[in-house]
C-alpha positions in Angstrom: 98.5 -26.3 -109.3 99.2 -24.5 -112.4 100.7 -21.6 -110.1 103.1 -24.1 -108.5 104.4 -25.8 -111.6 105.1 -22.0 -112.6 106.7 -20.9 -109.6 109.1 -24.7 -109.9 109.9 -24.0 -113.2 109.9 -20.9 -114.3 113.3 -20.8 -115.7 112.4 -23.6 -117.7 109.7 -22.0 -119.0 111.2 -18.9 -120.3 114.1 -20.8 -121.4 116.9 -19.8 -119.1 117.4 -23.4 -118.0 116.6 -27.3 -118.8 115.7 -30.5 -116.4 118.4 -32.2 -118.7 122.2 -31.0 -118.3 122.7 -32.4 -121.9 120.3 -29.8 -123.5 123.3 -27.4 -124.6 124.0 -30.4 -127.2 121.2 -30.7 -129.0 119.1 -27.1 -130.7 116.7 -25.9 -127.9 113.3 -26.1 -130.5 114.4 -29.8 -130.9 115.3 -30.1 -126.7 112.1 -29.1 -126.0 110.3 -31.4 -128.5 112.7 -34.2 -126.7 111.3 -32.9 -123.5 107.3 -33.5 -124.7 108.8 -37.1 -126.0 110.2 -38.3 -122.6 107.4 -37.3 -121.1 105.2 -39.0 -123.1 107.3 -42.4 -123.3 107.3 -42.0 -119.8 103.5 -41.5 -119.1 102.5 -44.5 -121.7 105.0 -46.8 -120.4 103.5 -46.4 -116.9 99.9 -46.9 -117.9 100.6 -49.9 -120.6 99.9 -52.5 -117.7 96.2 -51.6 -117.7 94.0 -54.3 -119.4 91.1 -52.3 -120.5 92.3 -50.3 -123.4 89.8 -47.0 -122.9 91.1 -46.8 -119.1 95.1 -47.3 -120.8 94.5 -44.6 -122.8 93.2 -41.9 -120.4 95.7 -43.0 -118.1 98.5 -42.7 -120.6 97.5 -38.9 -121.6 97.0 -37.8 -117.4 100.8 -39.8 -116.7 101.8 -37.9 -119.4 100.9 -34.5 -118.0 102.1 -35.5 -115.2 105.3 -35.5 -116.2 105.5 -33.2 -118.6 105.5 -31.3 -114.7 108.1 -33.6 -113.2 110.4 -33.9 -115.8 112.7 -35.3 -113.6 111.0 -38.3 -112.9 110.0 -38.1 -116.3 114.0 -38.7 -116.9 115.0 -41.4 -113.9 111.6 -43.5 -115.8 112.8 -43.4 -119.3 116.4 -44.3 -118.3 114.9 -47.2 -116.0 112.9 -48.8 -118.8 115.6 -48.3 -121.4 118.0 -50.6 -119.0 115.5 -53.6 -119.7 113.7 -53.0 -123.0 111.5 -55.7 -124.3 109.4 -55.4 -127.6 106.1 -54.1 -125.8 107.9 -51.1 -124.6 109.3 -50.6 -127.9 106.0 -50.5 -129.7 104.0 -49.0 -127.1 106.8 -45.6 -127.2 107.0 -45.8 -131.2 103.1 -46.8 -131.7 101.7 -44.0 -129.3 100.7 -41.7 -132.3 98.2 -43.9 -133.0 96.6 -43.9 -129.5 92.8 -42.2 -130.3 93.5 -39.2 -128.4 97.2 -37.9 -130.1 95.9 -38.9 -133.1 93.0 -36.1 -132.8 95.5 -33.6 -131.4 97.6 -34.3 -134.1 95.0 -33.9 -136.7 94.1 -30.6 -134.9 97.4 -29.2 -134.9 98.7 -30.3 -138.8 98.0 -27.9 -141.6 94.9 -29.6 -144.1 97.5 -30.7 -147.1 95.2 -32.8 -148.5 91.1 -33.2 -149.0 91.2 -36.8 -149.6 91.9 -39.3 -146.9 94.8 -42.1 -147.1 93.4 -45.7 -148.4 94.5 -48.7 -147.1 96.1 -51.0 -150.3 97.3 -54.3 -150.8 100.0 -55.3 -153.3 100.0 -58.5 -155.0 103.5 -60.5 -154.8 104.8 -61.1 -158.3 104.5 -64.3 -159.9 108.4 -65.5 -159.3 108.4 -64.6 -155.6 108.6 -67.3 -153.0 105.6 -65.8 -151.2 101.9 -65.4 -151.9 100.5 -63.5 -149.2 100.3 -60.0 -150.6 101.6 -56.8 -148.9 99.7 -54.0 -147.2 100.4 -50.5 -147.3 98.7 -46.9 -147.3 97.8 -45.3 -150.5 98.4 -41.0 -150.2 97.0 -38.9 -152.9 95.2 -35.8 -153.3 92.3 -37.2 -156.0 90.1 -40.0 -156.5 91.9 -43.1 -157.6 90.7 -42.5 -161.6 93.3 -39.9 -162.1 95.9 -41.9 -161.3 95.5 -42.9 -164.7 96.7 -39.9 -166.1 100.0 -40.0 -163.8 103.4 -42.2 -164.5 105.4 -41.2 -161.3 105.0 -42.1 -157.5 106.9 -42.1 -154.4 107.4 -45.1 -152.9 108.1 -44.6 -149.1 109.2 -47.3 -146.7 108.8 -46.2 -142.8 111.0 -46.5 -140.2 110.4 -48.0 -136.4 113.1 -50.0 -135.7 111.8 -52.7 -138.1 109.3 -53.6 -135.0 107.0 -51.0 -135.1 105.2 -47.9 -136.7 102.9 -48.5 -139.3 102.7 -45.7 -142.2 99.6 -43.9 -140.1 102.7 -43.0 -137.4 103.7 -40.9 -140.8 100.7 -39.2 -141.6 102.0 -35.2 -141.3 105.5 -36.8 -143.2 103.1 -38.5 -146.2 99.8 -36.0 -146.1 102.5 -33.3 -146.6 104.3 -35.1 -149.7 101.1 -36.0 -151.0 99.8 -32.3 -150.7 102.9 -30.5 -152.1 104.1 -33.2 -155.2 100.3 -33.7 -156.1 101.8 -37.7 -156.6 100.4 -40.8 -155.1 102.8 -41.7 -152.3 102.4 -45.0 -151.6 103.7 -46.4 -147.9 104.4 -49.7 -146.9 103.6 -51.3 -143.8 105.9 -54.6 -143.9 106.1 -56.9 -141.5 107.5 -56.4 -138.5 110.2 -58.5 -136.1 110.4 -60.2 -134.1 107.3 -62.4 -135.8 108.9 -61.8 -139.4 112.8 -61.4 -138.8 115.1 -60.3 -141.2 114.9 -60.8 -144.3 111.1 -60.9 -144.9 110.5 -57.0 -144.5 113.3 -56.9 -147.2 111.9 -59.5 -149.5 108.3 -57.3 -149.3 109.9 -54.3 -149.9 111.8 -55.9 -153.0 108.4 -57.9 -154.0 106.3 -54.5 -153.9 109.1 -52.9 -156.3 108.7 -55.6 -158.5 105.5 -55.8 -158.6 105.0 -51.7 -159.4 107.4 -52.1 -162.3 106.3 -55.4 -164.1 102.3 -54.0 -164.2 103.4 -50.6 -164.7 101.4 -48.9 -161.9 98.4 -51.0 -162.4 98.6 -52.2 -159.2 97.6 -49.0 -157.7 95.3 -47.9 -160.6 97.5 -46.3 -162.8 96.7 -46.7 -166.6 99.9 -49.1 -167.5 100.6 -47.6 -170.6 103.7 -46.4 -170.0 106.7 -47.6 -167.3 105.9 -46.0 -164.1 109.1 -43.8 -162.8 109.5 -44.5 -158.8 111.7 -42.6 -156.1 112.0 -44.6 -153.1 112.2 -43.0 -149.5 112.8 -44.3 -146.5 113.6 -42.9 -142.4 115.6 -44.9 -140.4 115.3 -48.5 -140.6 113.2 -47.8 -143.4 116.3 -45.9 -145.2 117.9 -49.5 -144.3 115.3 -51.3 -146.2 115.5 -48.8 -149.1 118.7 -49.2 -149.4 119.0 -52.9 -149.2 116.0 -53.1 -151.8 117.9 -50.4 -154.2 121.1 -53.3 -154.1 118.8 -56.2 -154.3 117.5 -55.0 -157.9 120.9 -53.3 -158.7 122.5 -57.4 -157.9 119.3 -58.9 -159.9 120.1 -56.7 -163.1 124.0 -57.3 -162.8 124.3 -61.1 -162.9 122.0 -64.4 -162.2 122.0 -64.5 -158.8 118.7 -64.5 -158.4 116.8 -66.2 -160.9 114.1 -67.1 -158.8 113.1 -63.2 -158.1 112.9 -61.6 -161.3 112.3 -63.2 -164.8 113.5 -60.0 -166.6 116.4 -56.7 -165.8 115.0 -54.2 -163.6 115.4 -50.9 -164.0 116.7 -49.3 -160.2 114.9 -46.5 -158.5 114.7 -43.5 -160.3 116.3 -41.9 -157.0 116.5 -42.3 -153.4 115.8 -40.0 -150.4 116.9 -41.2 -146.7 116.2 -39.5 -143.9 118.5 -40.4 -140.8 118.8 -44.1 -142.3 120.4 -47.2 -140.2 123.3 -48.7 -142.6 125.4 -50.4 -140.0 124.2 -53.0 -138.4 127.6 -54.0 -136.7 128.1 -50.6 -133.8 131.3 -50.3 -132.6 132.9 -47.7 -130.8 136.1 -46.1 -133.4 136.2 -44.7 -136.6 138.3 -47.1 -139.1 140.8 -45.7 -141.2 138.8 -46.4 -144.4 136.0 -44.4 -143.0 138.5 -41.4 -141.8 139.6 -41.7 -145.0 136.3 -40.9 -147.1 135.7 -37.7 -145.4 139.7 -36.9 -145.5 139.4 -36.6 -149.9 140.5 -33.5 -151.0 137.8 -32.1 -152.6 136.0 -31.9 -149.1 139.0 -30.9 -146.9 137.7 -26.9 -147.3 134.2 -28.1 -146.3 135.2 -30.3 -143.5 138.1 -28.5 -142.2 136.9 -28.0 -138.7 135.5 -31.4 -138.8 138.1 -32.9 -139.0 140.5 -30.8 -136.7 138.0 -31.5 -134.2 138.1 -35.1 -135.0 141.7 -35.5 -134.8 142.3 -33.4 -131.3 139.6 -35.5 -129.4 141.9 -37.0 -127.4 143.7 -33.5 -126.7 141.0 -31.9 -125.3 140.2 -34.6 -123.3 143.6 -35.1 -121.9 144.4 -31.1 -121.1 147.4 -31.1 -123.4 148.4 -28.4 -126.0 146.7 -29.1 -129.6 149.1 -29.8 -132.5 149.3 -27.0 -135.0 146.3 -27.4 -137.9 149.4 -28.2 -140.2 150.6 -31.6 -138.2 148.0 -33.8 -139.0 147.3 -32.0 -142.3 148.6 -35.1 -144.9 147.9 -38.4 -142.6 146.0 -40.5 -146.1 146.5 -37.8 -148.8 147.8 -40.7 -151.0 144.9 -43.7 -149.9 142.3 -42.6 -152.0 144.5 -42.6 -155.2 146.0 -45.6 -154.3 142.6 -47.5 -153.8 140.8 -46.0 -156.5 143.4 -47.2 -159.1 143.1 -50.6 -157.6 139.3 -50.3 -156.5 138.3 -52.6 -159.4 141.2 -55.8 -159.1 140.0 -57.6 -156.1 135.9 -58.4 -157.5 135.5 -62.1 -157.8 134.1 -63.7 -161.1 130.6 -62.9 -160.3 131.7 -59.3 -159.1 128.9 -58.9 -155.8 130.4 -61.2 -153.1 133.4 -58.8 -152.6 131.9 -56.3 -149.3 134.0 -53.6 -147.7 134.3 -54.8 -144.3 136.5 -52.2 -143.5 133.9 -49.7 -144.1 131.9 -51.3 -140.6 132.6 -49.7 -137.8 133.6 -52.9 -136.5 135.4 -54.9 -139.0 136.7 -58.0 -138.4 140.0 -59.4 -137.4 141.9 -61.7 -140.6 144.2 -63.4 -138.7 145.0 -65.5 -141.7 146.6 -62.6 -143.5 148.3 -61.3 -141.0 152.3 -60.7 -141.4 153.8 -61.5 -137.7 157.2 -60.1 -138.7 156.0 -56.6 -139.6 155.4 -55.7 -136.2 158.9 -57.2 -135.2 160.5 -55.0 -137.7 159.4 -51.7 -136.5 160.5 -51.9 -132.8 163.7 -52.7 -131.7 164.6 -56.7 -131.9 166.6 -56.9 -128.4 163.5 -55.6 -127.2 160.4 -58.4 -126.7 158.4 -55.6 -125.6 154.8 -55.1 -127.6 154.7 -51.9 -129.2 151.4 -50.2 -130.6 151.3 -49.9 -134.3 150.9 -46.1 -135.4 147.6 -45.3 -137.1 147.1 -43.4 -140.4 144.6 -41.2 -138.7 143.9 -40.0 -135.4 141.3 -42.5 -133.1 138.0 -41.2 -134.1 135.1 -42.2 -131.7 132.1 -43.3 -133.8 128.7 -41.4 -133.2 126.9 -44.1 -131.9 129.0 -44.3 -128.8 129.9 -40.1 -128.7 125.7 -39.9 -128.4 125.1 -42.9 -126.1 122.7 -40.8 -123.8 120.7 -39.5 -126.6 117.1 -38.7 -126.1 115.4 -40.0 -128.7 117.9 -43.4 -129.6 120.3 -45.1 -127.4 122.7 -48.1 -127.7 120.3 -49.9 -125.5 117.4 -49.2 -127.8 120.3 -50.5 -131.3 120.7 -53.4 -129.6 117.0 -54.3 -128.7 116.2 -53.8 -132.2 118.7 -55.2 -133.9 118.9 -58.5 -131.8 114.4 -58.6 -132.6 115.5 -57.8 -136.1 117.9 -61.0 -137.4 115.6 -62.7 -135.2 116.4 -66.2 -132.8 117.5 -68.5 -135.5 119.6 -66.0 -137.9 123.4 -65.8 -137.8 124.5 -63.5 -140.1 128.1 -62.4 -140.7 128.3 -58.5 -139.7 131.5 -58.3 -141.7 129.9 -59.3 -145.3 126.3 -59.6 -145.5 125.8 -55.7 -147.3 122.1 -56.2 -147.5 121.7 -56.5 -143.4 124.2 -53.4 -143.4 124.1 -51.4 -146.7 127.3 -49.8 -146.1 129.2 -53.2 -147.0 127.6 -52.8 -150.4 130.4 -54.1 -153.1 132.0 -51.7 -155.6 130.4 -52.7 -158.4 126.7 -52.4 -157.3 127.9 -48.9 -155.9 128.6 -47.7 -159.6 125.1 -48.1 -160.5 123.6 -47.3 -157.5 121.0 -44.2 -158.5 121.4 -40.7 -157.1 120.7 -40.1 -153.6 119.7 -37.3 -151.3 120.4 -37.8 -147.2 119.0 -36.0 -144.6 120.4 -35.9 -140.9 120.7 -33.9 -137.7 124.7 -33.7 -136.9 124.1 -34.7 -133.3 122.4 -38.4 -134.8 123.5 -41.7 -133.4 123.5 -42.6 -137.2 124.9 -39.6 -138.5 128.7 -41.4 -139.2 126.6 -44.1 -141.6 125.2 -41.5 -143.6 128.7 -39.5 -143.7 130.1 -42.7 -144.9 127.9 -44.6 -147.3 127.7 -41.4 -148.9 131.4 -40.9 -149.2 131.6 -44.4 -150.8 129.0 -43.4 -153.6 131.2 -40.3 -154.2 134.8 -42.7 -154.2 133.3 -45.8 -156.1 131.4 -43.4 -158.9 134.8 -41.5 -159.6 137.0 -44.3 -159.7 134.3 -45.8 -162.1 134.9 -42.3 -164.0 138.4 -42.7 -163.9 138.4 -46.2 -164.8 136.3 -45.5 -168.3 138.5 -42.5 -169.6 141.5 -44.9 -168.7 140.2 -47.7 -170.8 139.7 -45.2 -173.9 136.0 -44.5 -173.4 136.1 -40.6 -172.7 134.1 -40.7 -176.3 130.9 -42.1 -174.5 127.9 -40.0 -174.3 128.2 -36.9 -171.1 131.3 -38.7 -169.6 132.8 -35.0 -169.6 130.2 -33.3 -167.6 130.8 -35.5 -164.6 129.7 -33.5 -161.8 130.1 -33.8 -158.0 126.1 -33.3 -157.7 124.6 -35.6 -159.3 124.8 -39.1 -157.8 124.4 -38.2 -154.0 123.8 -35.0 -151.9 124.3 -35.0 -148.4 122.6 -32.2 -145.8 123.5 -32.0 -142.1 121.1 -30.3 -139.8 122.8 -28.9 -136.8 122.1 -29.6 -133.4 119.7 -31.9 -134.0 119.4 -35.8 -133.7 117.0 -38.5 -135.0 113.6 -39.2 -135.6 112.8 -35.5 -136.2 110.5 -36.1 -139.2 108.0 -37.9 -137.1 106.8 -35.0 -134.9 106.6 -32.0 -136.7 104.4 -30.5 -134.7 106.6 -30.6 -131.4 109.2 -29.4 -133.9 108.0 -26.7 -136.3 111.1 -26.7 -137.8 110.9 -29.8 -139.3 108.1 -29.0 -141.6 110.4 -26.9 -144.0 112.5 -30.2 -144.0 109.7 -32.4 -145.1 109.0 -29.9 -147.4 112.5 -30.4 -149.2 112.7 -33.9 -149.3 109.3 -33.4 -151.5 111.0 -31.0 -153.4 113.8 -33.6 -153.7 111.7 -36.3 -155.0 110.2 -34.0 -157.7 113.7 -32.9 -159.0 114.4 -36.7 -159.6 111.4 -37.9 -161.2 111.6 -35.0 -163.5 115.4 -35.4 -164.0 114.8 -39.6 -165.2 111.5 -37.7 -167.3 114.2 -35.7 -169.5 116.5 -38.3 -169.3 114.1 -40.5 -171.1 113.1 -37.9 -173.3 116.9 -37.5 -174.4 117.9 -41.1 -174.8 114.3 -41.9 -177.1 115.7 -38.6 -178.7 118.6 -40.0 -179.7 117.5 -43.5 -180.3 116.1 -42.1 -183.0 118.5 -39.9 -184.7 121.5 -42.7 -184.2 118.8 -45.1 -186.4 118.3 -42.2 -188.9 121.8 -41.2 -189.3 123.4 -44.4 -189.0 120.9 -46.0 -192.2 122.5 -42.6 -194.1 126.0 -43.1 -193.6 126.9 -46.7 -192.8 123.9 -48.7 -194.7 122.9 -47.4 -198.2 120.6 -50.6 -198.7 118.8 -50.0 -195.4 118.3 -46.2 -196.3 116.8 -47.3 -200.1 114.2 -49.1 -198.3 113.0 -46.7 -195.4 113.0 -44.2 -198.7 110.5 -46.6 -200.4 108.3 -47.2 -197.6 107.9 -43.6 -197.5 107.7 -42.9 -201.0 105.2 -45.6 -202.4 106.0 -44.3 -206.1 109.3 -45.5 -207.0 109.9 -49.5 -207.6 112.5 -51.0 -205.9 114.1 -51.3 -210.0 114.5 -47.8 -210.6 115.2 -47.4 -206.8 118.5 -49.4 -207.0 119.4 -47.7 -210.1 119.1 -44.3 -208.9 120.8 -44.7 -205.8 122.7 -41.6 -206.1 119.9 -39.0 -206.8 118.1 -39.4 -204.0 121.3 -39.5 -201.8 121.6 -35.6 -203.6 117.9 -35.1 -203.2 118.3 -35.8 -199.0 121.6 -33.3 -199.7 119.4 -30.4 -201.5 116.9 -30.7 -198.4 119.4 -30.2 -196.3 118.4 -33.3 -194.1 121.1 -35.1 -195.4 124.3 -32.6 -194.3 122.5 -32.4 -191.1 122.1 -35.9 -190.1 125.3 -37.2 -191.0 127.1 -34.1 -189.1 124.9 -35.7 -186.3 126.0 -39.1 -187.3 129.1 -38.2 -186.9 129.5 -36.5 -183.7 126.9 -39.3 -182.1 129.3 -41.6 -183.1 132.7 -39.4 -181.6 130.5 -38.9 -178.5 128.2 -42.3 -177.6 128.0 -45.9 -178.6 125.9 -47.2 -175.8 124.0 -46.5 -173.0 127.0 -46.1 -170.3 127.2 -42.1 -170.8 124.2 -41.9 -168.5 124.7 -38.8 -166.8 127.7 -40.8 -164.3 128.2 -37.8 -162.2 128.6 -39.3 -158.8 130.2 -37.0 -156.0 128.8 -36.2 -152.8 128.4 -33.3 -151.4 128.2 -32.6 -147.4 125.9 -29.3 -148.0 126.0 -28.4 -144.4 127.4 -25.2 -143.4 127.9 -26.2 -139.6 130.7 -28.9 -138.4 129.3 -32.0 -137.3 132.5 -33.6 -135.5 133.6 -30.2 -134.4 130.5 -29.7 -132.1 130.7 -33.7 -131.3 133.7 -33.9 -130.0 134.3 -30.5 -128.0 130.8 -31.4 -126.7 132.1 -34.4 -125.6 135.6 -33.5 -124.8 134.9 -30.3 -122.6 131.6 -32.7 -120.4 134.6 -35.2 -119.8 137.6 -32.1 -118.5 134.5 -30.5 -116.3 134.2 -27.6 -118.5 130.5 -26.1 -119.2 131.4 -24.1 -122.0 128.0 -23.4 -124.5 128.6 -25.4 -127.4 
């Protein structure tokens, strides 16, 4: 038998050639892994009809084998079950690490990060939430649960699985890893899933867990509560949804009185945030708006996405055989929209500044047929002439990647729309075009300033990829205009406004030629281990970065109180002299209020602090100098719509060019 499988595919096996014409697309480490995956979904989806669950299990592992041989069949079964998904095939593919017999190879296979195993946890809700039942989750750390009382920072990590599957288990090599390498507790939630608990009770968890974490300090999951415990959130997928949405949630709670009924006091937002591949529309459509061309058209990216966006904007070229413009024609299309936005970015908020989303930022916004001019169109064409012309765009038609990836192997439209339809659940109607906390990248200006530094982490060839692309352009757009919009109103004084720096409110890293989900097998992908390795590293740089930033602000707290009793209030600075000198009575104190003012002089103390007083008082009043540096970055050294679209365009011409 084994002779024969060779002898069918032995170019397969020495890589020459693939069972799946689309395997040029994607990196051939991650096609393979894709290869094991279909074969698997294929081989549990065939057996999950037996009752008895030991016989289900065997059976799923020999279908599996079977075709991992024919991975043809393996192919023709996936795509017939993905035409008419249901929520059992959903969970039995996403849930199948957690069958008894992957689950041992998989503990074979990953390195031994930790010595300790994961604990299950349950975290009370907070006293103001509308619920009572508490929420579970999975405990990581690489100690006994008493030294947590030594430790102030933790990773809180919300797992993804379409919001209707995959407990924090189907994470383990993702969370023993960050456990092993941080030496942290990472603690994992498992929410509720749809469609049971439909949107927004996974959020509301998510939000109640935060809350919870921050008003005992870390009690909650043995931590001393001395001190406020410092959190970086993480999240994969629909779990980067839910982080995202819970990150705006305490952002809203802290910015006006929305919502008394969660939170009695401000809380402070996520020291940082880390998304892997997250979901942040919930509205797919099928072209690129020109808001979105628009945010990764900005000047200060044009060098980094130069082929990107020649690629982008000669789609329909390539497709149709005709000669590409010169690199020069398309060159200035919005050049002037972000300038013109940004200086107007802050006119249209509404009294209570959150309900103002950015439909236009969806990649299906909605028609406003109530502000629409009908004689603009009349004036461009020629009036004799009742003929309907096509308004010219301010970018080229860009195809979204949801619909450029439609056939990819790991998510497809079919699998968006199964989950998203389980997700807002039978009785829900929410509207697409403004609800930001069902698709974070509607989020409103003004939570957007504050939102905390953010890392993403996506394969170029992901479904997703253009939500990441944009949510992150919007961080870099909103946070500069906020820039812009402080040294405008006379506040370039405050404290670090002038070190603003691109790096430091979001980073964004493209992985080329490769598409979701590649966190979650790291052992079909090696590959991915050196990733999960540097969103560890990630969540160490920001914990220590809000450590120092404490540090500095306590720091000078404390000098502004010293050198402010010095300079500005002579009776305050008689009395803090008294209570340290027990010797003098307040008489001969308020006689000799000029010697001592020489005394602090001859010490030298005195010249010091009010130079300090001084300068803290040219460079910082208040606490908006918080490090506002807010640009993104796209740190990927490959194009992602270059390889997207000539993919795409040269399949559609019949040419078979390597991409």
């Amino acid at each position: 038998m084994m002779y024969l499988y060779a002898a069918r595919n032995f170019s397969t096996l020495v890589g020459l050639a693939s069972p799946e014409p689309l395997a040029n697309m994607y990196d051939a480490k991650y096609f393979r892994a894709t290869w094991v995956l279909t074969a698997l979904d294929a081989g549990f989806w065939t057996a999950m009809k037996i009752k008895r669950k030991w016989v289900r299990d065997i059976a799923s592992v020999v279908f599996s084998l079977f075709y991992l041989i024919s991975a043809e069949r393996a192919d023709e079964k996936v795509r017939k079950v993905r035409g008419m998904l249901t929520i059992d095939h959903l969970r039995v593919s996403w849930n199948k690490g957690t069958t008894p017999y992957l689950r041992a190879a998989q503990n074979l296979m990953r390195p031994r990060f930790t010595r300790w195993p994961p604990r299950a946890i349950r975290i009370p809700r907070p006293s103001t939430s509308d619920y009572k039942d508490p929420v579970s989750g999975w405990l990581y750390y690489d100690g006994p649960i008493s030294d947590l009382e030594h430790i102030n920072k933790m990773i809180l990590d919300i797992p993804g699985g379409g919001f209707v599957a995959m407990d924090p288990r189907c994470n383990d090599d993702k969370l023993f890893a960050w456990a092993g390498k941080t030496g942290l507790p990472v603690l994992s939630l498992d929410y509720k899933k749809a469609p049971e608990y439909p949107y927004p009770y996974a959020l509301n968890e998510c939000f109640d867990v935060y809350t919870t974490i921050i008003r005992t300090k870390g009690r909650c999951i043995g931590m001393s509560g001395r001190e406020t415990t410092k959190v970086v959130v993480t999240g994969d997928s629909a779990g980067g949804n839910l982080a995202t949405a819970m990150t705006l949630m305490v952002i809203e709670s802290a910015t006006t009185n929305r919502r008394p009924s969660l939170v009695q006091a401000e809380l402070p937002v996520p020291d940082g945030l880390v998304l892997l591949y997250p979901g942040l529309d919930m509205n797919i459509g099928n072209w690129m708006s020109d808001e979105q061309m628009s945010l990764v058209e900005d000047r200060r990216m044009r060098v980094t996405n130069k082929d990107y966006l020649r690629q982008k904007s000669r789609q329909y070229d390539d497709i149709a055989r005709t000669p590409h413009q010169s690199d020069d024609e398309d060159e200035d299309p919005l050049s002037s929209l972000p300038s013109a936005k940004s200086s107007n970015q802050f006119d249209g908020v509404d009294q209570n500044g959150l309900r103002s989303p950015q439909p236009g930022y969806s990649h299906a916004p909605p028609q406003t047929w109530a502000k629409s001019q009908p004689s603009s169109p009349v004036s461009r064409r020629d009036r004799k002439s009742l003929s309907h012309q096509p308004e010219p765009m301010a970018t080229r038609l860009a195809m979204s990647s949801m619909i450029s990836y439609f056939n990819d192997r790991v998510l497809t439209p079919e699998m968006m729309r199964a989950m998203i339809i389980l997700y807002i659940g039978h009785h829900n109607r929410p509207d697409f075009s403004q609800d930001y906390l069902l698709s974070p990248i509607l989020a409103p200006d003004i939570l957007l300033q504050k939102f905390p530094k953010t890392y993403f982490l996506t394969g170029e060839r992901d479904p997703l990829v253009d939500d990441t692309v944009i949510f992150a352009g919007r961080l870099r757009r909103v946070k500069q205009a906020f820039h812009s919009q402080q040294t405008s109103q006379g506040m370039s004084g405050l404290a670090d406004i002038t070190d603003f720096d691109e790096k430091d409110a979001a980073e964004l890293v493209l992985i080329p030629g490769i598409s979701h989900g590649f966190t979650q097998f790291p052992n079909l992908y090696p590959p991915a281990w050196k990733l999960i390795d540097r969103c560890a590293i990630w969540a160490v740089d920001l914990l220590n970065a809000a450590e120092t930033r404490d540090k500095q602000r306590l720091s000078r707290r404390h000098h502004y109180r010293v050198e402010s009793s010095g300079d500005e209030d002579r009776g305050l600075e008689i009395n803090m002299t008294r209570a340290r000198g027990r010797t003098v009575s307040d008489e001969a104190k308020l006689k000799s209020e000029t010697p001592p003012e020489d005394d602090a002089d001859d010490d030298g103390a005195g010249t010091k602090l009010n130079g300090n007083s001084k300068r803290r008082r040219t460079n910082g009043r208040n606490g908006l100098g918080q490090k506002s540096k807010s640009i993104v970055k796209l740190a990927s050294s490959d194009d992602l719509l270059g390889r997207r679209m000539q993919g795409l365009a040269d399949s559609l011409a019949g040419a078979h060019d390597e991409d």
